[in-house]
PAZAPA-4460 file (N, C-alpha, C; in steps of 0.05 Angstrom, whole numbers, plus 32768, in hexadecimal, padded with zeros to 4 digits):
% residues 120
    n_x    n_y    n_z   ca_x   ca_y   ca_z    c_x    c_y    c_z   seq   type   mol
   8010   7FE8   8000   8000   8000   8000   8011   8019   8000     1      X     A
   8027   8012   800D   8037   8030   800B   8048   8038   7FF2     2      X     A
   804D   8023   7FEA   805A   8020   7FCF   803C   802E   7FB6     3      X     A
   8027   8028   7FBA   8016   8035   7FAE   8013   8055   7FAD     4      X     A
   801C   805C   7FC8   8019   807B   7FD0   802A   808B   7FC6     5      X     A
   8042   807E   7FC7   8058   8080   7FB9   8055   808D   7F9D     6      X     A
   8058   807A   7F8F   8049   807B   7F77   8040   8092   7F72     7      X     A
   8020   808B   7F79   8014   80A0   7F79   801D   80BD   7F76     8      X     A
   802E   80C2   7F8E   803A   80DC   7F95   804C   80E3   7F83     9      X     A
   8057   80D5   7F73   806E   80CF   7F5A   8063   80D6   7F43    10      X     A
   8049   80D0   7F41   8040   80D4   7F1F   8025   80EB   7F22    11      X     A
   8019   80F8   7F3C   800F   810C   7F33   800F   8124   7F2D    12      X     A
   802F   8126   7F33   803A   8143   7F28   8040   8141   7F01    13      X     A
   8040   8127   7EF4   804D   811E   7EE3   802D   811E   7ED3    14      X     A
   8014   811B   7EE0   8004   811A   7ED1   7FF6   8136   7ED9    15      X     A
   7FF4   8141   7EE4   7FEB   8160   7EE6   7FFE   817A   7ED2    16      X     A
   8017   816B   7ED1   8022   8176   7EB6   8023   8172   7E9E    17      X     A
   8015   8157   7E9D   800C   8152   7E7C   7FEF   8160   7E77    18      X     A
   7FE3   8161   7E91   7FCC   8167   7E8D   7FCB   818C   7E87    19      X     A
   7FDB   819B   7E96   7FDD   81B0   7E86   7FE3   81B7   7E75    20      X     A
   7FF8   81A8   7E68   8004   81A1   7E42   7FEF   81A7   7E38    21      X     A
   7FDC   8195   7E44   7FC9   818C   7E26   7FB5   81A4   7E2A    22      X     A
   7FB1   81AB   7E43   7FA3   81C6   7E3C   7FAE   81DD   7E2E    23      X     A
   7FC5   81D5   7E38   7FD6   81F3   7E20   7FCA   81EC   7E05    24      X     A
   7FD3   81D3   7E02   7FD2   81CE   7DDD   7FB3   81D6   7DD7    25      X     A
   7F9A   81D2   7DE9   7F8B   81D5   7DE0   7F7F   81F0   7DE6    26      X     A
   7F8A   8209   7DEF   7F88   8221   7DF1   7F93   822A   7DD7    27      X     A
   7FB8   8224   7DD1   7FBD   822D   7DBA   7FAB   821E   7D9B    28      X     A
   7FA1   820E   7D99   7F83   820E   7D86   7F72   8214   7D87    29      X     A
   7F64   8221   7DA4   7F56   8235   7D9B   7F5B   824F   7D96    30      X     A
   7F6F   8258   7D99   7F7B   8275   7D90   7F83   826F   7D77    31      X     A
   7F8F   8256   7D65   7F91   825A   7D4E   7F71   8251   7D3E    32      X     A
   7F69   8249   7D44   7F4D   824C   7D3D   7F3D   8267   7D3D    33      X     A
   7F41   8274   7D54   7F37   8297   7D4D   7F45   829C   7D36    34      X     A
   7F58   829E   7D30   7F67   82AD   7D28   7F66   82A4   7D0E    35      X     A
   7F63   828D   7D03   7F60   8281   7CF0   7F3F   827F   7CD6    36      X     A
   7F33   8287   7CF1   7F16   828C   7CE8   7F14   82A0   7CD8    37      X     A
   7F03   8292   7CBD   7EFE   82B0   7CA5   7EF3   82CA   7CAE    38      X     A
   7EE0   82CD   7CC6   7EDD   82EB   7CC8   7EF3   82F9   7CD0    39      X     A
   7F05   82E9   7CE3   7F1D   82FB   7CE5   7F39   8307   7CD0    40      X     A
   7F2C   82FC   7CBB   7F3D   830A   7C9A   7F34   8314   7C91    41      X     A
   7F42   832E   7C8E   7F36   8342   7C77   7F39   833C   7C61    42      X     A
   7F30   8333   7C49   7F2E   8331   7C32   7F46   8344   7C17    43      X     A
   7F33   835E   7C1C   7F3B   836D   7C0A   7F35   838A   7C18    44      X     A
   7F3A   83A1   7C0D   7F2F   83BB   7C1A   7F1C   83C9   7C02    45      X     A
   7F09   83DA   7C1A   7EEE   83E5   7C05   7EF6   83F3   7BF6    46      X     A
   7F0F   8406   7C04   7F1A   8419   7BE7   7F2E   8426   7BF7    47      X     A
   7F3C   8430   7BD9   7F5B   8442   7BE9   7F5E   845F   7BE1    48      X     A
   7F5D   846E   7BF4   7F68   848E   7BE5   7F82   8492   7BDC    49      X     A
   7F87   8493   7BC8   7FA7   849A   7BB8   7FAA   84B8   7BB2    50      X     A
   7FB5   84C0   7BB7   7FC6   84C5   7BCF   7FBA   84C6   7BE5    51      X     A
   7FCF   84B8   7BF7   7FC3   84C7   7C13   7FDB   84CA   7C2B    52      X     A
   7FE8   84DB   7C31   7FD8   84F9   7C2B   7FD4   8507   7C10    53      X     A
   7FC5   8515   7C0C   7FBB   8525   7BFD   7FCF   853F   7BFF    54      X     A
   7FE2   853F   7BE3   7FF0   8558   7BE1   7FEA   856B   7BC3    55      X     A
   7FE2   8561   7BB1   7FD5   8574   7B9A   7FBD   857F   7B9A    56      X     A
   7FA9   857B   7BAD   7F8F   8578   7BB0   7F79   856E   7B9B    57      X     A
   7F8B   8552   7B94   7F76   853B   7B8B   7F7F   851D   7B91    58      X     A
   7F66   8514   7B9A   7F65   84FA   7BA6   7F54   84E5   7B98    59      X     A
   7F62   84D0   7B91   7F4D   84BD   7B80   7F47   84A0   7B91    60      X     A
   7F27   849D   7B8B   7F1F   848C   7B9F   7F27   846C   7B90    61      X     A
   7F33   8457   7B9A   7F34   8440   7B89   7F25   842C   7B99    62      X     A
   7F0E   842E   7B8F   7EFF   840A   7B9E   7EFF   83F4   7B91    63      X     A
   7EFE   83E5   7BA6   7F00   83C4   7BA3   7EE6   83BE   7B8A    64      X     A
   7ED7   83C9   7B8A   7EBF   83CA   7B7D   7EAF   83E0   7B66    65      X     A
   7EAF   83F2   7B54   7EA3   8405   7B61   7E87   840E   7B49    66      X     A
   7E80   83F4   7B4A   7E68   83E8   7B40   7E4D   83F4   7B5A    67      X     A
   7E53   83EF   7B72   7E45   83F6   7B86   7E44   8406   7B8E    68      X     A
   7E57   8421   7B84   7E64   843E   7B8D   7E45   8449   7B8D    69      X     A
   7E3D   845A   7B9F   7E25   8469   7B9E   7E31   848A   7BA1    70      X     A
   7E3F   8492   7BB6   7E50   84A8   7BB8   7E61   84A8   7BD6    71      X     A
   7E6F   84BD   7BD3   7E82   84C4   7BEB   7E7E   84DA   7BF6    72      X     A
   7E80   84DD   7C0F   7E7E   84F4   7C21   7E96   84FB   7C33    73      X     A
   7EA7   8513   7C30   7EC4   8516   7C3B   7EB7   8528   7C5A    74      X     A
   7EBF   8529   7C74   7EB4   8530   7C8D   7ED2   8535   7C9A    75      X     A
   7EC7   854E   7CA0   7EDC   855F   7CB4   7EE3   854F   7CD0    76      X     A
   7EF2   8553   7CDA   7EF6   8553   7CF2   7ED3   8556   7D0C    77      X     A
   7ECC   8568   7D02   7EB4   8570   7D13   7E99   855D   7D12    78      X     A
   7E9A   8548   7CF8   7E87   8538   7CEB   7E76   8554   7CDA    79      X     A
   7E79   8566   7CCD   7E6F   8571   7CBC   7E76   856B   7CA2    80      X     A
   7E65   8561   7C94   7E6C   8559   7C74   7E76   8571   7C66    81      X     A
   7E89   8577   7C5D   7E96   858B   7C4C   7E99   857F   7C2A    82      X     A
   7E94   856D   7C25   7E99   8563   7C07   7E82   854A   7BFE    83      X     A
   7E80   854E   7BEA   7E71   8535   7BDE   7E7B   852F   7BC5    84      X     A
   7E80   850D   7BB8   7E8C   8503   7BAA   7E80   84ED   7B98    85      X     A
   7E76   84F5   7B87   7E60   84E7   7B71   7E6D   84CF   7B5D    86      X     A
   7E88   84D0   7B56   7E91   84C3   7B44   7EB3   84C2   7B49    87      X     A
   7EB6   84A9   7B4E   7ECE   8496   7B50   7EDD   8495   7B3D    88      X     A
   7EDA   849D   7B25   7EE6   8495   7B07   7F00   84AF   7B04    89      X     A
   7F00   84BA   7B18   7F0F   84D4   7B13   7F1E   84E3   7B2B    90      X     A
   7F2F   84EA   7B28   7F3C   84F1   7B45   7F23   850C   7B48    91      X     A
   7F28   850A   7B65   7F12   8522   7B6B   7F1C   853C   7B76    92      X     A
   7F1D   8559   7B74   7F22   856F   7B70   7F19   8567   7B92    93      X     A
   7F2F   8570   7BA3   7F2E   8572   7BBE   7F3B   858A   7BCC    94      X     A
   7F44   859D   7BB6   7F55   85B3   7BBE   7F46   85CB   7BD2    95      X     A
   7F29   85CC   7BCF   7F20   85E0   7BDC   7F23   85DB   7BFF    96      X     A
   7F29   85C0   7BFC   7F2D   85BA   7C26   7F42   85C3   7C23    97      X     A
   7F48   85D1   7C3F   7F5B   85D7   7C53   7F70   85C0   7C58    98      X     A
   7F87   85C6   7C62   7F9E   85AB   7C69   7F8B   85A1   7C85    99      X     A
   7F91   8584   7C89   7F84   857A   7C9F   7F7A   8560   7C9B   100      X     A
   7F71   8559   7CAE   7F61   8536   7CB2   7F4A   8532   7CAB   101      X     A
   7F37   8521   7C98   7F19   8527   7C8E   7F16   8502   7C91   102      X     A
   7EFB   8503   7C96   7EFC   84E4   7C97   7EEE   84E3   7C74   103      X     A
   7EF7   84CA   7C66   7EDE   84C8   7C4F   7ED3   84B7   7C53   104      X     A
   7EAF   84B3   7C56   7EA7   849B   7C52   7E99   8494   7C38   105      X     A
   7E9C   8481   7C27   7E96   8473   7C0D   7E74   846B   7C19   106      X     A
   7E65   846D   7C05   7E4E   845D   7C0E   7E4A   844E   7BF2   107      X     A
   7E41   8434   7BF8   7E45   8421   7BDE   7E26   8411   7BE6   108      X     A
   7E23   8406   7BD2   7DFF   83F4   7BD6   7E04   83E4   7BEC   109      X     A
   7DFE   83EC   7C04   7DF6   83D5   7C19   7E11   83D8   7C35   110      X     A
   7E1F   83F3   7C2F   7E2F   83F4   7C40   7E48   840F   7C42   111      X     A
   7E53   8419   7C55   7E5E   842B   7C51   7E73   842F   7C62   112      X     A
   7E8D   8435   7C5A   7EA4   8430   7C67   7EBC   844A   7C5F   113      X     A
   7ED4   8448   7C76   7ED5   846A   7C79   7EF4   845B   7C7B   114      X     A
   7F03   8474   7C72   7F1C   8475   7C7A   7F20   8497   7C82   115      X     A
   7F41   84A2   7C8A   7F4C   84B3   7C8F   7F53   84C4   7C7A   116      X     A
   7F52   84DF   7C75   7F65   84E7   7C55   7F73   8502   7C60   117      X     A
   7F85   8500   7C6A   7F98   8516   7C66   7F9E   852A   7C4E   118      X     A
   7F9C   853D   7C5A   7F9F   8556   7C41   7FBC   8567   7C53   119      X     A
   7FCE   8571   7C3F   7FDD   8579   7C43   7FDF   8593   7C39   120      X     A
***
């Protein structure tokens, strides 16, 4: 019987450390599983301002798409719309803003997405 205790006392430090192994291993699959999951890849982007910053005062919108293009709206700092942008096909005359930070958001059929545009 003591020889059992023995034992015992011998192999459950030896199995309480396999047993956290294996929880590791199966913590690090679920973190590569997040991470691995298609919502967490971005694909492609909705569109790019070229230049940016903005130093001639014209900026051309390039989307991923722009079959869906409906228009663009350029917004100050303050959220006051200062510009509106009908057609993608052409760099757009942006000279009348001031140097500074404007957000633009694109609005396209079914969704609308914004980047930063520096003017210099």
């Amino acid at each position: 019987m003591n020889k059992f205790y023995l034992i015992f006392f011998l192999l459950v430090p030896f199995i309480s450390v396999a047993q956290s192994s294996a929880d590791g291993l199966s913590q690090d699959r679920k973190e590569q599983q997040v991470v691995d999951s298609p919502s967490s890849v971005v694909i492609e982007e909705d569109f790019k301002l070229i230049p940016n910053p903005v130093t001639d005062g014209y900026v051309t919108l390039k989307l991923a798409n722009s079959r869906f293009f409906k228009y663009a709206s350029v917004y100050d700092v303050l959220g006051k719309e200062v510009l509106i942008i009908k057609n993608v096909n052409s760099p757009v005359d942006i000279s009348s803003l001031k140097a500074g930070v404007y957000i633009i958001a694109v609005t396209e059929i079914g969704k609308t997405s914004t980047r930063k545009l520096v003017i210099k």
